[in-house]
N, C-alpha and C positions, 0 to 999 in steps of 0.2 A: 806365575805367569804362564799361559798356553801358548803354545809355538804351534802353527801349522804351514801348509804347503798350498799358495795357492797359484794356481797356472793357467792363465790367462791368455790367448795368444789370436788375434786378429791376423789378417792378410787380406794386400791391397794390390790389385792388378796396374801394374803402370801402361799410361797411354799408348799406344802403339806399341806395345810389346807383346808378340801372340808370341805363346809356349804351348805346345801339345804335347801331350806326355804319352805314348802308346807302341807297348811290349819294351819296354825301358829305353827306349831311341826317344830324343830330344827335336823334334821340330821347330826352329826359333828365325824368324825374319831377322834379318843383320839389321841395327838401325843407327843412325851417329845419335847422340846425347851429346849437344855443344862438342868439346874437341874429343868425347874420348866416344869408343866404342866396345857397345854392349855383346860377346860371346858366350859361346854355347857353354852348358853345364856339363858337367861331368857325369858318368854314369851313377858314380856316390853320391854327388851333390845332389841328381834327381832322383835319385832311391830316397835322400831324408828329407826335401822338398815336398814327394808323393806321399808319405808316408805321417809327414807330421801330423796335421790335421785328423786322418783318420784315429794315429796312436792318442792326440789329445783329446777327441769324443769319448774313446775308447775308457780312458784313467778316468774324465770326467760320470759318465755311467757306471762304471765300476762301484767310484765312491760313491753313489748317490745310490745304487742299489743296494751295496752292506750297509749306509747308513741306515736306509731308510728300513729295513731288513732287521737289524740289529736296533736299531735305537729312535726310530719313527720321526726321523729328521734326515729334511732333504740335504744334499750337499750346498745347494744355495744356501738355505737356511744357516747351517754350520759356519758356512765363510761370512756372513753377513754376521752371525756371534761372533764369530772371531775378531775380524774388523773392531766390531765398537768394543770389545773385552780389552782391545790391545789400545784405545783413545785414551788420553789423561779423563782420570773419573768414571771410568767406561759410559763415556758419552762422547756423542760423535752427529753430527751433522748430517742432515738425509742429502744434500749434495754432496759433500763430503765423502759420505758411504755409497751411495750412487756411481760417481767417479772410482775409489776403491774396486767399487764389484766391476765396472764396466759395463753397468746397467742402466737405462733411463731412471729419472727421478720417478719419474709414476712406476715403474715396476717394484723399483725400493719401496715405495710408500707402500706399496701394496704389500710387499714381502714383511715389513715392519708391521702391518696390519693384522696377518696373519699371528705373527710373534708374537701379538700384543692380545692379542686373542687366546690365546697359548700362556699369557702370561709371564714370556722368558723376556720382554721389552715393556719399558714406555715408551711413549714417545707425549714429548712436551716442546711448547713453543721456545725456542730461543732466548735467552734474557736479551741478546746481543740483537738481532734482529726479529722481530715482529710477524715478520713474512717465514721466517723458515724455522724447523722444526731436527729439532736432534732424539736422536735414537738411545736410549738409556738403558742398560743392561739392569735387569734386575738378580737378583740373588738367587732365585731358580732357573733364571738365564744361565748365572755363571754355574750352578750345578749341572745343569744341563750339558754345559759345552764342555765343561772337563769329563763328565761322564762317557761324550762322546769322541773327546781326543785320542785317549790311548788304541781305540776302534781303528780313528779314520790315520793315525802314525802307523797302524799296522797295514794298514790299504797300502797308505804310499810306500811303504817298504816293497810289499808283496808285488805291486803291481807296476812298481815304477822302478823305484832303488835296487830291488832284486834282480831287474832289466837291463841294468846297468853295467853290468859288472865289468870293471876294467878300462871303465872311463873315468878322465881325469872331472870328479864331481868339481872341484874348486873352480877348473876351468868353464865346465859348461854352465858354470851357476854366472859366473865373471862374463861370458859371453849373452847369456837370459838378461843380465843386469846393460849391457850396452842395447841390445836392441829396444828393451822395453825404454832405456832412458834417451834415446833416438828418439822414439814414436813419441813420447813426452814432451822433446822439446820443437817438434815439426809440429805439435797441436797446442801449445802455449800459447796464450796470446799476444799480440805485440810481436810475434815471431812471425 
């Protein structure tokens, strides 16, 4: 089985909430939110606030430059093998994978297009529904992506894990695991 890393991270401006962030001083209008009230960050808090974002484009180019450098596959590409590698039957639903990546359906279908052109995917209609199409790893697919594991585990050492050092990893994986299952259940439906 291939294990990889993948890190994914949105952010959303809440209404009436201005933040200015400029020479590490916090500019923040006080506002009520129902009974409680919203205060100012800490100087740490807005160092990893400012800081996220850029560090996460940062990892993301990284990988997608030694992949693509090393083994002529993008990092999208990678995580989209990964995804259906890791599906019972390495098959996997283009909504399904879509959601996964945190991509539009048409960007998948296109990304699967490419693959499939490449020969590392099929893609066939559903038996289950008529209308949609799942993603099928083929056998030079899964050569493909193990070929490029060992690569892209040394990335995220080198670039990320190696950055680390002396952080409680169980912790900030256990805190990655609430926010991501937060935004999860704020976008479910029926929620």
């Amino acid at each position: 089985m291939v294990t990889g890393l993948s890190i994914s991270l949105e952010f959303a401006c809440a209404d009436k909430l201005n933040v200015a962030c400029a020479n590490n001083q916090v500019l923040m209008s006080r506002v009520m939110t129902g009974s409680r009230s919203i205060t100012s960050l800490t100087d740490d808090e807005v160092r990893v606030i400012d800081r996220l974002r850029p560090a996460v484009s940062a990892l993301f180019r990284r990988f997608d430059a030694d992949l693509q450098r090393e083994q002529r596959l993008s990092f999208g590409d990678y995580i989209v093998l990964f995804f259906v590698s890791q599906a019972p039957d390495q098959t996997l639903g283009l909504s399904e994978l879509a959601a996964r990546c945190q991509q539009s359906l048409s960007a998948i279908s296109r990304t699967i297009g490419r693959l499939k052109a490449d020969g590392l995917v099929r893609r066939e209609q559903s038996a289950h529904d008529a209308r949609a199409y799942n993603a099928i790893l083929t056998d030079v697919g899964l050569a493909r992506l193990q070929r490029a594991t060992p690569l892209h585990h040394n990335c995220v050492r080198h670039y990320l894990l190696d950055q680390l050092h002396g952080v409680d990893l169980r912790a900030l994986g256990a805190a990655l695991e609430r926010i991501a299952a937060a935004e999860d259940s704020t976008s479910a439906p029926g929620v």
